[in-house]
C-alpha positions as CSV (number, residue, x, y, z in Angstrom):
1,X,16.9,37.1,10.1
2,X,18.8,36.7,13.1
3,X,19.1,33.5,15.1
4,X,17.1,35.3,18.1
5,X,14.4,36.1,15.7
6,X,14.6,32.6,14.3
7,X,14.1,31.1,17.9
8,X,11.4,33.2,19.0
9,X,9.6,32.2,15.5
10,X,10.0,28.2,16.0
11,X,9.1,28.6,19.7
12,X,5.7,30.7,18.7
13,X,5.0,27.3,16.3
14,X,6.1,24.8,19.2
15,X,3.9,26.7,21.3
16,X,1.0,26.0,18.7
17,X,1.8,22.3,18.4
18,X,1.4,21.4,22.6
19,X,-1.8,23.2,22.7
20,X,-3.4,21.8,19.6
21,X,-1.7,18.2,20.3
22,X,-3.2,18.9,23.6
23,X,-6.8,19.8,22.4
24,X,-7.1,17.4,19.6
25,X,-6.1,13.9,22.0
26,X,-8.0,15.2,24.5
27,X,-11.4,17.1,23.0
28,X,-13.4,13.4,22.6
29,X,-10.3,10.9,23.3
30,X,-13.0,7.9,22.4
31,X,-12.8,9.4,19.0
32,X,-9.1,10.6,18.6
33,X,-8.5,10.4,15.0
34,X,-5.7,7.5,14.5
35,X,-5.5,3.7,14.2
36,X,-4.1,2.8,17.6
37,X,-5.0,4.0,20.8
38,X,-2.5,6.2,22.6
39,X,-2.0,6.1,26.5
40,X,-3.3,9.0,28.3
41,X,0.1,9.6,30.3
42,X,1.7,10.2,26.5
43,X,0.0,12.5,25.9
44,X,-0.1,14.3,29.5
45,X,4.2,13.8,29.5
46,X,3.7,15.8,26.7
47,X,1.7,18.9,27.5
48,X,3.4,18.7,30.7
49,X,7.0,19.1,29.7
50,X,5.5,21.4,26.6
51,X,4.5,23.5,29.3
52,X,7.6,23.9,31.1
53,X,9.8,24.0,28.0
54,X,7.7,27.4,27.0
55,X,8.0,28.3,30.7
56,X,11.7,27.5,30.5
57,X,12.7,28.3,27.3
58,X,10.4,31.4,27.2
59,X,12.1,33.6,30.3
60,X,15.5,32.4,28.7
61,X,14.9,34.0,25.1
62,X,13.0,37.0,26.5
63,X,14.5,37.9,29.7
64,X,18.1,36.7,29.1
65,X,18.4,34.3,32.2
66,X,21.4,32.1,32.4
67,X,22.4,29.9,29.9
68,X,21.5,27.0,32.6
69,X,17.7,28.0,32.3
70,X,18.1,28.0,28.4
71,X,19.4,24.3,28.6
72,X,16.9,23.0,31.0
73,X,14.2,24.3,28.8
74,X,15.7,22.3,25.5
75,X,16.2,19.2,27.4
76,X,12.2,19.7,28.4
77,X,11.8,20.6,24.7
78,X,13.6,17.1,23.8
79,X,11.3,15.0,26.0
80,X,8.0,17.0,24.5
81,X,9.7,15.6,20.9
82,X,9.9,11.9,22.2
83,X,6.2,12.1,23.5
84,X,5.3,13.6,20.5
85,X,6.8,11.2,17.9
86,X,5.4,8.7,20.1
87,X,1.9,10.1,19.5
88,X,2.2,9.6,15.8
89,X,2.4,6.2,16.4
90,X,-1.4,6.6,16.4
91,X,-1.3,6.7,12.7
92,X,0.8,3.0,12.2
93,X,-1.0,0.5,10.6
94,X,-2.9,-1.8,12.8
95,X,-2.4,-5.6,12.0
96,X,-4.6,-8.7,12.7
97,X,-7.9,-10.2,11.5
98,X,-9.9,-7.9,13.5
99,X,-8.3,-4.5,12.9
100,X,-10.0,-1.4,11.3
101,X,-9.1,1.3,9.7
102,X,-8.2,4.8,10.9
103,X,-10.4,6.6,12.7
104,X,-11.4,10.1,11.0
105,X,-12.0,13.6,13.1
106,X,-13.1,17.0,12.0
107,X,-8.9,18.2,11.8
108,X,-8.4,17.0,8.4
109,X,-7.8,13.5,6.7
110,X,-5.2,11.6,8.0
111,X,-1.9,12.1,10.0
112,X,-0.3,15.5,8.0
113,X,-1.5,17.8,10.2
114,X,0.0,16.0,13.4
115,X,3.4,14.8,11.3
116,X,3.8,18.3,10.0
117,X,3.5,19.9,13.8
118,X,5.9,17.0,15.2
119,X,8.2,16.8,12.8
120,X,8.0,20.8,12.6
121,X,8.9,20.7,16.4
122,X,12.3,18.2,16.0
123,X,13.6,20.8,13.4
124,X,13.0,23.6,16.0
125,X,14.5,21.8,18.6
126,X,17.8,20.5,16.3
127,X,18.0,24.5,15.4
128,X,17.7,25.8,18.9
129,X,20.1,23.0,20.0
130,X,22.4,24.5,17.3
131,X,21.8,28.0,18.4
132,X,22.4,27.0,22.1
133,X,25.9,24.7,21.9
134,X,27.1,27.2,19.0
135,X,26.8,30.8,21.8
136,X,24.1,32.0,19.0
137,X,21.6,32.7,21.7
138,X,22.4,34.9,24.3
């Protein structure tokens, strides 16, 4: 597979993971699945920069726009990681007398689904940082 083809596959998946990040925080936010509550503005910085790192990201891989373009969108990519890993945090254990447990949603039980799409989304950011740096992507 070549390293264009790898890109556009990883940026299909991050694509997935900011609009169902996105839908899941925000679908009934009294009820987001998690142990701790997550600020609003996370998850906004998020979508936000998710947005304009496909924008960015997007016209470099398909319409072979310069290089500048193709690091702008990573760097937007890198700040949707940090909000995203920061989201996660939902899923620490809360401490003190009065805490509860998590709190359950119809997307499946407990954090795999979000750890696997984060987690998913720093690999394809440390592999299109690769591709970038190393003049694999043109």
């Amino acid at each position: 597979m070549t390293p264009e083809r790898i890109a556009f596959v990883l940026t299909a998946l991050a694509a997935v993971v900011v609009v169902l990040t996105r839908v899941r925080m925000t679908s009934r936010e009294e009820e987001a699945a998690g142990r701790l509550d997550i600020p609003r503005q996370l998850v906004n910085v998020h979508t936000v920069f998710g947005v304009l790192a496909l924008g960015l990201w997007g016209t470099f891989l398909f319409a072979h726009v310069s290089t500048a373009i193709g690091y702008a969108g990573l760097a937007c990519w890198w700040v949707t990681n940090a909000a995203g890993l920061l989201v996660l945090m939902r899923w620490l254990p809360a401490r003190g007398r009065h805490a509860s447990g998590p709190a359950a949603d119809s997307w499946g039980e407990g954090p795999g689904l979000s750890v696997l799409g984060h987690v998913g989304l720093l690999v394809g950011s440390i592999v299109w940082t690769y591709l970038l740096v190393a003049g694999r992507l043109s």
